[in-house]
C-alpha positions in Angstrom: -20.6 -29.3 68.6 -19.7 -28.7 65.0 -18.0 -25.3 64.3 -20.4 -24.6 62.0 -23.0 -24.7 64.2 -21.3 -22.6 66.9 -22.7 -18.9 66.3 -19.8 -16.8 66.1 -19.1 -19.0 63.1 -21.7 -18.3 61.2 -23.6 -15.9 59.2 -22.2 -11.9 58.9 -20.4 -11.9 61.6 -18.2 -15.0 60.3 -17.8 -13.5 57.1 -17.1 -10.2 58.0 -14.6 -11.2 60.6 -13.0 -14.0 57.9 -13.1 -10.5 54.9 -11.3 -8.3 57.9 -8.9 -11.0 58.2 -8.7 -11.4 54.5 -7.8 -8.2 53.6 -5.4 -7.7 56.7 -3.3 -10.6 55.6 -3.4 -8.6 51.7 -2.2 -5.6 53.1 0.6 -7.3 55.6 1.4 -9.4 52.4 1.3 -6.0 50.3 3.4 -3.9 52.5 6.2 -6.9 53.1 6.3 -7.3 49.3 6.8 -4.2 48.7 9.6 -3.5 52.0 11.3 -7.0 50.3 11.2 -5.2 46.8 12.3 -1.8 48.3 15.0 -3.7 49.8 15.8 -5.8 46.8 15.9 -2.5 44.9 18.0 -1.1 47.6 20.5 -4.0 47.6 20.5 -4.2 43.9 21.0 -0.4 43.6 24.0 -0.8 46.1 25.4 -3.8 43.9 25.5 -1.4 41.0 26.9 1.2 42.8 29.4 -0.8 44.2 30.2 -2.0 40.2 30.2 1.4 39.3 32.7 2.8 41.7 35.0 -0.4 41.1 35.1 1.0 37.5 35.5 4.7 38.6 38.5 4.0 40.9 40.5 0.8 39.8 40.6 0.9 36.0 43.4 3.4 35.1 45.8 1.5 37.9 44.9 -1.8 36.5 45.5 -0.6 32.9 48.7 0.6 34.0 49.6 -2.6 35.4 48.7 -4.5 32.7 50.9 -1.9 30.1 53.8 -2.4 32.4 53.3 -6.5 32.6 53.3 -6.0 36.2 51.7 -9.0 37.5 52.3 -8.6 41.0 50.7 -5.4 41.2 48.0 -6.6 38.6 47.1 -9.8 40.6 47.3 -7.6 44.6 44.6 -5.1 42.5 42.3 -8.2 42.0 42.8 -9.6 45.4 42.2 -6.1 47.1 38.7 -6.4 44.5 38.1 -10.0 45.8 37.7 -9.0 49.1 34.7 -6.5 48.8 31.1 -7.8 49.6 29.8 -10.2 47.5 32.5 -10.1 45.2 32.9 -13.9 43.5 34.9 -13.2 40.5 37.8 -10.9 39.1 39.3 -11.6 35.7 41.1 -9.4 32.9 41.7 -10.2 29.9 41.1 -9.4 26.0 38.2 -11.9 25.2 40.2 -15.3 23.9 42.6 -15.1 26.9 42.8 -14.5 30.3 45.3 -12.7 31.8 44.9 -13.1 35.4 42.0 -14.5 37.9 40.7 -14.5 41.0 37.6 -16.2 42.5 35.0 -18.3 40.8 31.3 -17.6 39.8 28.8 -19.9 41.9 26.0 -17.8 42.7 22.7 -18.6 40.3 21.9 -14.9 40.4 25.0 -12.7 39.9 25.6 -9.0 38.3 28.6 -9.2 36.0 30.2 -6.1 34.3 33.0 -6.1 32.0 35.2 -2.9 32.1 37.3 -1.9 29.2 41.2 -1.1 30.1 42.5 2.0 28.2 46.0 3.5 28.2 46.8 6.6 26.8 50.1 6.6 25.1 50.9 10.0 23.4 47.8 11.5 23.6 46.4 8.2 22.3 43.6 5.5 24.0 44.8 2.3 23.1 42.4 -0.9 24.1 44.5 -3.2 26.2 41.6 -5.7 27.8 38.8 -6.3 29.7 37.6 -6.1 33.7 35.7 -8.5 34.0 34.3 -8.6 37.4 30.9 -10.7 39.0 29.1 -9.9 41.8 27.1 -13.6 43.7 23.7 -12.3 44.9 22.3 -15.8 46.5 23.6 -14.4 49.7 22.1 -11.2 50.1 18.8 -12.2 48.4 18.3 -14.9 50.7 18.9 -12.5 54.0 15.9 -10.1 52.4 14.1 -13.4 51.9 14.3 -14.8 55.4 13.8 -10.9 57.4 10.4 -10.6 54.9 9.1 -14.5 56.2 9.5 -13.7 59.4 8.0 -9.9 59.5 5.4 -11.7 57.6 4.4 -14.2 60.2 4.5 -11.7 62.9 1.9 -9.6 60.9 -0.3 -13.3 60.8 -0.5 -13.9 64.3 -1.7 -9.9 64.9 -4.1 -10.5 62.4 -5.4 -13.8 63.6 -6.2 -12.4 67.4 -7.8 -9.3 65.8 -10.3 -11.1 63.8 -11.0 -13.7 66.7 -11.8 -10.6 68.7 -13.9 -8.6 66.3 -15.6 -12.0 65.6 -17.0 -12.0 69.1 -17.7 -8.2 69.4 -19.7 -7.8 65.9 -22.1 -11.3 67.1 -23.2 -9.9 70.0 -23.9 -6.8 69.2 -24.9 -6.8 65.3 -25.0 -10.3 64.0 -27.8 -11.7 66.2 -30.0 -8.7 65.6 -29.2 -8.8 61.7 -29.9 -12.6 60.9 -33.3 -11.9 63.2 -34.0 -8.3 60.3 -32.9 -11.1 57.6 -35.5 -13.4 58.8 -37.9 -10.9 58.8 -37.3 -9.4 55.6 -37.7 -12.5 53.8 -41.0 -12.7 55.2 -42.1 -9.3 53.6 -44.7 -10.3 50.8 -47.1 -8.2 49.8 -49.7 -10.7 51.8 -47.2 -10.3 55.2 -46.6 -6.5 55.3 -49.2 -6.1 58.6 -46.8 -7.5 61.4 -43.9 -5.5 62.6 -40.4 -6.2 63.0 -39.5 -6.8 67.0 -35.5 -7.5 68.2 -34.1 -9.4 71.4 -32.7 -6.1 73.3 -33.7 -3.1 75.0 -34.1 -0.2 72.9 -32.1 2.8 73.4 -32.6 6.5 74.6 -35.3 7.9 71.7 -33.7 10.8 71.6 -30.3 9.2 70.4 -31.2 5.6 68.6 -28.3 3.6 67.4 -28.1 2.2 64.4 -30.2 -0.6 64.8 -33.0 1.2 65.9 -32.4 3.3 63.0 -32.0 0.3 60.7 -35.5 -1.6 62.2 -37.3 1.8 62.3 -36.1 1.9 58.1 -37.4 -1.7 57.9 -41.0 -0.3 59.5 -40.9 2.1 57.0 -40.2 -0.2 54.1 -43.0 -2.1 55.5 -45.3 0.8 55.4 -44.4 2.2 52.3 -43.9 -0.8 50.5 -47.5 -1.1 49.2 -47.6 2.0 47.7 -44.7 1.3 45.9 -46.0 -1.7 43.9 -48.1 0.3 41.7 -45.0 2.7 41.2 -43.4 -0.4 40.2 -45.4 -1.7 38.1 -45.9 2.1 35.9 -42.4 2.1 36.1 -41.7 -1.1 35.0 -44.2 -0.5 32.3 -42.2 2.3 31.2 -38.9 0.7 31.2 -40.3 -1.7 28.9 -41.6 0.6 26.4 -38.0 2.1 26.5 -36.4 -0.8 25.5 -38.8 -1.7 23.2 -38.2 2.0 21.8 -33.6 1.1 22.4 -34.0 -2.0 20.5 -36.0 -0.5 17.7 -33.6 2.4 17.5 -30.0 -0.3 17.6 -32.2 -2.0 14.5 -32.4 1.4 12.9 -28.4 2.3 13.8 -27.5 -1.2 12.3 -28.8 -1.0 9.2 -27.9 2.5 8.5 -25.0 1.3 9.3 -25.5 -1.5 6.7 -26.5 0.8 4.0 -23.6 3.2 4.7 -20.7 0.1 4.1 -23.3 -0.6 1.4 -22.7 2.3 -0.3 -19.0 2.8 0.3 -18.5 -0.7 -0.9 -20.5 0.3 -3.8 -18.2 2.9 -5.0 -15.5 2.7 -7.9 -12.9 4.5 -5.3 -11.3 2.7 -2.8 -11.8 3.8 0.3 -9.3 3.7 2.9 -10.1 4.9 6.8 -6.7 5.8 8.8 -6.7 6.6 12.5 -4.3 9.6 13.6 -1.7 6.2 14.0 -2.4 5.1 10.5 -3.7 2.2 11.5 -6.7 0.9 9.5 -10.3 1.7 10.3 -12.5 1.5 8.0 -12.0 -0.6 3.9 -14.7 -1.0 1.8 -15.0 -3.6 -1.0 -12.6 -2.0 -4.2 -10.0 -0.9 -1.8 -9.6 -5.2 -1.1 -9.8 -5.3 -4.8 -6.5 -3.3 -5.1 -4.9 -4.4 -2.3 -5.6 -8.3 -2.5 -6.8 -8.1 1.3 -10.5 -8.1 3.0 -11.7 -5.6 5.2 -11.9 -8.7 8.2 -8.5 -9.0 7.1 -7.1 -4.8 6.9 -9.0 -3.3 10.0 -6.4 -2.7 13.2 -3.5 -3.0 11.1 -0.9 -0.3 9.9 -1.5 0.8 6.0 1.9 -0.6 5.1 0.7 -3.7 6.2 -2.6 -3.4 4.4 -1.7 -1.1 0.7 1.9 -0.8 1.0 2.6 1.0 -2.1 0.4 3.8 -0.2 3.2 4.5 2.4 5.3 6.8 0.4 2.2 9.1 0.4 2.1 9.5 4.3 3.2 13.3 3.9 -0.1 13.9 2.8 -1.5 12.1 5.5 0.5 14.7 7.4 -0.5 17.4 5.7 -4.3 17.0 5.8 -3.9 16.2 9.8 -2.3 19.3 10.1 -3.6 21.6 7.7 -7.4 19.9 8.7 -7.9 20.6 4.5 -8.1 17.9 2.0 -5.1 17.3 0.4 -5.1 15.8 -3.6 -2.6 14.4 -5.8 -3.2 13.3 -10.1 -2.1 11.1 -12.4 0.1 8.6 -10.0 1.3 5.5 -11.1 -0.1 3.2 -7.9 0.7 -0.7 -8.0 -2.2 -3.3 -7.6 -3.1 -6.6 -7.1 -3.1 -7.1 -11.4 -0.9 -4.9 -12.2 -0.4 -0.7 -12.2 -3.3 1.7 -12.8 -3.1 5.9 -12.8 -4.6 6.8 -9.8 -6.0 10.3 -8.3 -5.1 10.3 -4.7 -7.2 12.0 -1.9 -6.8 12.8 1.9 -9.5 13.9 3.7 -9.5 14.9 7.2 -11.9 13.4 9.5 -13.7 15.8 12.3 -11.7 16.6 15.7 -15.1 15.0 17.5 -14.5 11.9 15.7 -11.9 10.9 17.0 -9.2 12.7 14.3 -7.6 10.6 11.7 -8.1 10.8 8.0 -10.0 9.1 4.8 -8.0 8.0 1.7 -9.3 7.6 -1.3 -8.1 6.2 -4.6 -9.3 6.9 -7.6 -8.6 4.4 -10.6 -8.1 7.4 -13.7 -6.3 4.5 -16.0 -9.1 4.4 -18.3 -9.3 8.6 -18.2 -5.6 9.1 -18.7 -6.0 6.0 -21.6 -9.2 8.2 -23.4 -7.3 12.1 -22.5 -4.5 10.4 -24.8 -6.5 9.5 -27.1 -8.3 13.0 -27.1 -4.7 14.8 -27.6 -3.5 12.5 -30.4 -7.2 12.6 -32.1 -6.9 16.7 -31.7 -3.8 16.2 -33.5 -4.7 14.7 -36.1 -7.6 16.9 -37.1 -5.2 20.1 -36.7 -3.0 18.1 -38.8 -5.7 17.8 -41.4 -6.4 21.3 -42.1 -2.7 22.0 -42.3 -2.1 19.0 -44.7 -4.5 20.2 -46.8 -3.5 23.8 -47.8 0.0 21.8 -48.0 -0.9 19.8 -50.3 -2.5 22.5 -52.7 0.3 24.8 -52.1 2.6 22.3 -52.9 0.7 20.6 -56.3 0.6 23.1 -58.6 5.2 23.6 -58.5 5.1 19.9 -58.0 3.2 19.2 -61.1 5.5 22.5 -63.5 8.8 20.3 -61.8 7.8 17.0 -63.1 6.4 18.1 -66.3 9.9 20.2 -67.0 12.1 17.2 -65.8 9.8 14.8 -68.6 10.1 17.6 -70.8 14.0 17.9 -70.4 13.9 13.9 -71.3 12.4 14.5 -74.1 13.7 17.1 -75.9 17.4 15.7 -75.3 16.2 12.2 -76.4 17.0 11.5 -80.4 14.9 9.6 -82.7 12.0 13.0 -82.3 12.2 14.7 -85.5 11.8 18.3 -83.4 15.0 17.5 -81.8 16.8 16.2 -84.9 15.7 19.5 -86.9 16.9 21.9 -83.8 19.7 19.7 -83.4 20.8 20.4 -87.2 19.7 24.5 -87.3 22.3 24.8 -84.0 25.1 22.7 -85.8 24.8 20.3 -83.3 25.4 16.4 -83.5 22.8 14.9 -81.7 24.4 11.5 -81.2 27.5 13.1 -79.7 25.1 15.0 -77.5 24.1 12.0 -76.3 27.6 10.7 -75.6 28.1 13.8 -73.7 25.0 13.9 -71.8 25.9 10.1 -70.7 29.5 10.8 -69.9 28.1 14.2 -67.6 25.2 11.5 -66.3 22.1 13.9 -66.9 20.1 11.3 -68.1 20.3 9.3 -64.6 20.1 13.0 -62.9 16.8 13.7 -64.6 15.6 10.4 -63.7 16.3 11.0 -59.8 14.4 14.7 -60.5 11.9 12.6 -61.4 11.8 9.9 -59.0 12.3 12.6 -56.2 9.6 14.5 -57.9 7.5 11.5 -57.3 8.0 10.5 -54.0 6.8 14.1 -53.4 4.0 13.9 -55.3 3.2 10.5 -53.3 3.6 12.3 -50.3 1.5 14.9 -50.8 -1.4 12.4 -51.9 -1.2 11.1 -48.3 -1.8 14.2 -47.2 -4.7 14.6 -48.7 -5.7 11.6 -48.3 -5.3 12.2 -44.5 -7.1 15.1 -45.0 -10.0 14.0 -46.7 -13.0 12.6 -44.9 -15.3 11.5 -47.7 -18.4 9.3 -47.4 -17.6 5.7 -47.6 -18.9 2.8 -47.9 -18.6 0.3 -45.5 -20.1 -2.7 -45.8 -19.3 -6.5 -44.0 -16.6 -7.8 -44.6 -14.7 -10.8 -43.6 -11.8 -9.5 -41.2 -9.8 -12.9 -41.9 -9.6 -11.9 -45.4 -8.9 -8.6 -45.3 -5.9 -9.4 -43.0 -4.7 -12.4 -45.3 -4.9 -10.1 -48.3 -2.7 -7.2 -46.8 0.1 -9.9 -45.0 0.1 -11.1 -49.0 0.5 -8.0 -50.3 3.5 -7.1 -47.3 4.7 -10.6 -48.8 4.6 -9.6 -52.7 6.0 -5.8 -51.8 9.5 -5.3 -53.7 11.9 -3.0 -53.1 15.8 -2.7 -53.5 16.1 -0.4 -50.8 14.3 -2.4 -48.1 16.5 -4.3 -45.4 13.9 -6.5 -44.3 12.9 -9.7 -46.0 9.8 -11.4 -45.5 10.5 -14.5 -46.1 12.7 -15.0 -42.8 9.7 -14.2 -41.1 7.8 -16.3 -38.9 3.6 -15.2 -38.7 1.7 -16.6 -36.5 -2.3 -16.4 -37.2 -4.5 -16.5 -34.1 -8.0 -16.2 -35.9 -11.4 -16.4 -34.0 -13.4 -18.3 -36.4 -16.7 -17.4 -34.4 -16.0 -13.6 -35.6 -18.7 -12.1 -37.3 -18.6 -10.0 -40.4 -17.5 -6.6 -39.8 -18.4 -3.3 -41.1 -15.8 -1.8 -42.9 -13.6 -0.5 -45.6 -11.6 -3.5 -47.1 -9.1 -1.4 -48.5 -8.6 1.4 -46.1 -8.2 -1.6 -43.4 -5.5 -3.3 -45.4 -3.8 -0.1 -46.0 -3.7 0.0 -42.1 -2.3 -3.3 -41.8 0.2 -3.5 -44.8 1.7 0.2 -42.6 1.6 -1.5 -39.2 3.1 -5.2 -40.8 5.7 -3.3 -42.8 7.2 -0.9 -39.8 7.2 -4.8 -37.5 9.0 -6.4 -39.9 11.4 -3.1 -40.6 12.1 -3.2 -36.5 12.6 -7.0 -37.1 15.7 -6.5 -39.1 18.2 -7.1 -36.9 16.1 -10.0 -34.6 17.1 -13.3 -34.1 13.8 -15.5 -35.5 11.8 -12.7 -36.0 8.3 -13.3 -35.2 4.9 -11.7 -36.2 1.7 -12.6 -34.6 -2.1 -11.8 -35.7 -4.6 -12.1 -33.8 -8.9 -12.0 -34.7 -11.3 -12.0 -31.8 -14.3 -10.5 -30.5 -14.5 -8.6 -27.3 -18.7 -7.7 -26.3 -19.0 -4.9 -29.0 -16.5 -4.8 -31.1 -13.8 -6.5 -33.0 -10.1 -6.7 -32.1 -7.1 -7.3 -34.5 -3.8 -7.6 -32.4 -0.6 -7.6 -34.4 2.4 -8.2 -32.3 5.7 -8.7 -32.7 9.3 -9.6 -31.0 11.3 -6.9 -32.1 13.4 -4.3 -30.0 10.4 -2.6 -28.7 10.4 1.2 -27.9 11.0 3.4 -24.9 7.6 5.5 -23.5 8.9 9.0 -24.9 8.8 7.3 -28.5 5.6 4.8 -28.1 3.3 8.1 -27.4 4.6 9.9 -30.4 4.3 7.1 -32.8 1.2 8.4 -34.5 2.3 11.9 -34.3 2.5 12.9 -38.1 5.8 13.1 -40.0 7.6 11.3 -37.0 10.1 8.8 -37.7 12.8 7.1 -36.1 14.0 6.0 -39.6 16.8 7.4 -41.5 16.3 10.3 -43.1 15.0 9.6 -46.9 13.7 5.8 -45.7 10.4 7.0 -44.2 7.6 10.3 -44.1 6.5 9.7 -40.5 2.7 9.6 -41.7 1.8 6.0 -42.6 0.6 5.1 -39.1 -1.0 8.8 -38.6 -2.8 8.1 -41.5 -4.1 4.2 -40.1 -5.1 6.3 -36.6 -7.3 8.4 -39.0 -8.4 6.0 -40.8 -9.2 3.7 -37.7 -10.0 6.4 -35.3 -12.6 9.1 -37.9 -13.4 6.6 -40.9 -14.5 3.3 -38.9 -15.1 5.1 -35.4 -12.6 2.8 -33.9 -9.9 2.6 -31.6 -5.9 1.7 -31.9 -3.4 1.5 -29.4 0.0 0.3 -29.0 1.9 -1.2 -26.0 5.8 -1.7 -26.2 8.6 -1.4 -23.9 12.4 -1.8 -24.8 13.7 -5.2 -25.0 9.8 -6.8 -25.7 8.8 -6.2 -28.9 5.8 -4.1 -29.9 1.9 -5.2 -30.3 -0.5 -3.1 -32.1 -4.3 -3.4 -30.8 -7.4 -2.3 -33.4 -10.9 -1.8 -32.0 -13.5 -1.8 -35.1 -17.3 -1.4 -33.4 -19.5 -4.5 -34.5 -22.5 -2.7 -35.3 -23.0 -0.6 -38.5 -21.8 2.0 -39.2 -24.1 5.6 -40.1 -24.3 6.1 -44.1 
């Protein structure tokens, strides 16, 4: 007979006799794994102990040995270490050589510890080597192997009779009676439910039924109530199914909230940044991967100097929105992107206890804002600047005008060949001729004329003004920018003047025209006059450059026109670049410039053709002037 087929080797009472087994075997295996590791631990704990004592008691003798030269003494000390358990190998030396030995290493699994050797000479630890010293654990580890084998396979054979044992015992008094309940059960269909469940073996005593009378009574029950239940069932079951029905349509509803919630935070012009309390990345919606140059597949479960790392040197108001549980904000930052640097408003928001802590960055990108608050200041400048030019300039006119009539009139009446000044000349007794010689001699006739050129510079000055000042109705019809530019680069060409250290003839320009550009509205000659002041102050910064180099560029960007004059001068640092159209400032020397030819182009640019102008420069990379002129008319 097959042992399959004998019954004590099959069914429950198999199985449960095989799991008893099982898990008797586990838990011998268990408990002699963990007496060999307790062991191990203990023997290894001993091996240190054993190291650590050899370096509590030998070293100083050992050092003094090995101060004194003493070999004798030093090599005894070794042997006397060579003889403890386990012990393989002694050695001192200094790291290149070896000063004395004992043993040899052959053990595969070995503690080794090397032991500095330090002798104090007038108060002094000098260094004089190393104890080296290796300790073979094959031995030892192989004794704890052997004694856990063999406790082991004592624990097997106890196991083995037990299970044989209970094999026998559970058969004849559970299994039979179970397989003939599991025979039965299978047979309870609704259509089968009318014939009861009978066992092989004398009940017991009614008033104290064992288990299997309590287990066939249950099955009697089931039998009975088990019809009743099928309708309880099938309500229930009807329930159940509406509930998922109602689950399902309720994850639907979750998901795509939860779709139009990363829709919306992708949507917005902030980045977004979710940190856990760890700072690691939860949450990174679309214009956060914008700035950073990573996806949100890409950011999520990593640390935020992974993901933004010019964002790390703002963890302290992390910090201080965890523990504050405020939000905490910072302005005007200069952030770097993927593209370049923008001024960014920084926010920390803390994120509810409940949820988990952690916090919500967001960026704002304010270079655009920062760009038009510049613009702003310098544009409220210029209109202060405009009321005070004008009283100016009619304070100043009226002496102006007395100074330059009285030095012409001075020139004049000392000037011969004007028969009043020959008659006054001969009433006072007075050659005029020698007067002249005199007058030449004392050079008052070169002093009038710088009166008068001084007078006229002033004069020209304070026509700026007004003409800074003034905001008349113009004019402005289309014009072809081309041309306009051409003329004013001819007239920077044709300008003449002793004084000037530039020469435009040693000049390289460069024309970048967009011959697609349309006609713009404008004033011809207020737009020159723009020009010729930003071409002259290039080519002035150009004096001392090597191949100096002007560059012009026409070209149309949606609604407007742009004219881009660049060049490869010295540049300027940022303090001077954001006062460049402040009025009456100048780097020139004093007497070579006013200060208000490029306050008067923003005027003209900004108020006259509702336009913008900016400039970019940095030292060392030359400067480049940008004009925005609007495309569409402009109001009469």
């Amino acid at each position: 007979m097959a042992v399959s087929q004998i019954p004590y080797f099959r069914g429950l009472a198999f199985r449960l006799a095989a799991w008893v087994l099982f898990f008797s075997l586990a838990v011998s295996l268990a408990m002699s794994s963990i007496l060999l590791y307790a062991k191990h631990r203990d023997y290894l704990a001993d091996k240190e102990r054993q190291l650590h004592g050899i370096g509590e008691v030998n070293l100083p003798s050992l050092a003094n040995a090995l101060w004194n030269l003493d070999q004798r003494s030093l090599l005894l000390q070794l042997e006397g270490l060579r003889q403890m358990p386990d012990v393989e190998l002694v050695e001192v030396g200094d790291g290149v050589s070896v000063a004395a030995s004992l043993g040899e290493a052959l053990s595969a699994r070995r503690l080794e510890r090397i032991y500095p050797l330090h002798y104090e000479q007038r108060g002094e630890a000098r260094q004089l080597g190393n104890l080296r010293v290796v300790l073979g654990l094959d031995k030892g580890l192989d004794r704890l192997w052997r004694d856990a084998l063999l406790s082991i396979a004592l624990e097997t054979a106890r196991t083995l009779a037990m299970g044989g044992a209970l094999l026998f015992i559970f058969y004849s008094l559970v299994g039979r009676h179970l397989r003939r309940m599991a025979s039965y059960a299978a047979g309870l269909t609704v259509t089968g439910l009318e014939y009861p469940l009978e066992l092989d073996r004398k009940p017991s005593v009614k008033a104290h039924p064992d288990e299997m009378d309590q287990l066939s009574g249950a099955l009697e029950t089931m039998r009975v109530n088990l019809l009743g239940s099928v309708e309880e069932l099938k309500t229930a079951n009807e329930s159940l199914i509406e509930e998922i029905d109602r689950r399902e349509e309720a994850e639907k509803q979750v998901r795509a909230t939860r779709a139009a919630l990363r829709n919306i935070i992708d949507s917005m012009p902030s980045a977004v940044i979710g940190l856990s309390g760890d700072m690691v990345v939860t949450h990174f919606n679309a214009m956060a991967a914008q700035m950073s140059g990573m996806n949100a597949e890409q950011a999520v479960g990593r640390t935020l100097g992974e993901v933004f790392a010019p964002l790390v040197q703002y963890q302290d108001m992390v910090r201080e929105a965890l523990e504050e549980r405020k939000p905490v904000a910072r302005q005007r930052l200069t952030l770097p992107v993927v593209g370049g640097e923008i001024s960014a408003d920084l926010v920390v928001y803390p994120l509810l206890a409940e949820q988990g802590g952690g916090v919500v960055i967001r960026v704002d990108d304010e270079t655009q804002r920062a760009q038009l608050e510049e613009v702003l200041i310098q544009t409220e400048k210029m209109v202060s600047l405009g009321s005070l030019a004008a009283g100016m300039a009619h304070e100043i006119n009226n002496p102006l005008a007395g100074v330059l009539q009285s030095a012409q009139s001075m020139q004049r009446r000392l000037s011969s060949g004007l028969r009043a000044n020959d008659k006054a000349a001969r009433e006072a007794g007075i050659d005029l001729t020698a007067l002249e010689a005199y007058l030449k001699a004392r050079d008052i006739p070169e002093i009038l004329v710088g009166m008068r050129s001084a007078g006229e510079r002033a004069a020209r000055i304070v026509a700026n003004m007004l003409k800074f000042s003034r905001l008349s109705k113009r004019t402005h019809e289309g014009q072809n920018l081309a041309e306009v530019v051409d003329a004013a680069l001819e007239l920077a060409e044709s300008d003449y003047d002793l004084n000037r250290k530039y020469d435009f003839r040693r000049m390289r320009i460069t024309r970048l025209y967009d011959p697609s550009l349309p006609q713009v509205p404008c004033s011809s000659q207020e737009l020159e006059q723009v020009v010729l002041n930003i071409v002259k102050n290039a080519a002035q910064a150009m004096d001392s450059t090597q191949g100096p180099t002007l560059t012009v560029s026409l070209r149309s960007e949606g609604a407007h026109a742009v004219i881009e004059i660049g060049d490869n001068g010295p540049g300027m640092d940022e303090s001077v670049r954001k006062r460049v159209f402040d009025p009456f400032f100048t780097t020139k020397m004093q007497g070579e410039g006013t200060g208000l030819g490029l306050s008067v182009s923003y005027f003209i640019i900004t108020q006259n053709h509702r336009g913008a102008i900016q400039v970019e420069s940095a030292p060392g990379e030359g400067t480049t002037f940008t004009i925005r002129l609007p495309l569409d008319p402009l109001p009469g």
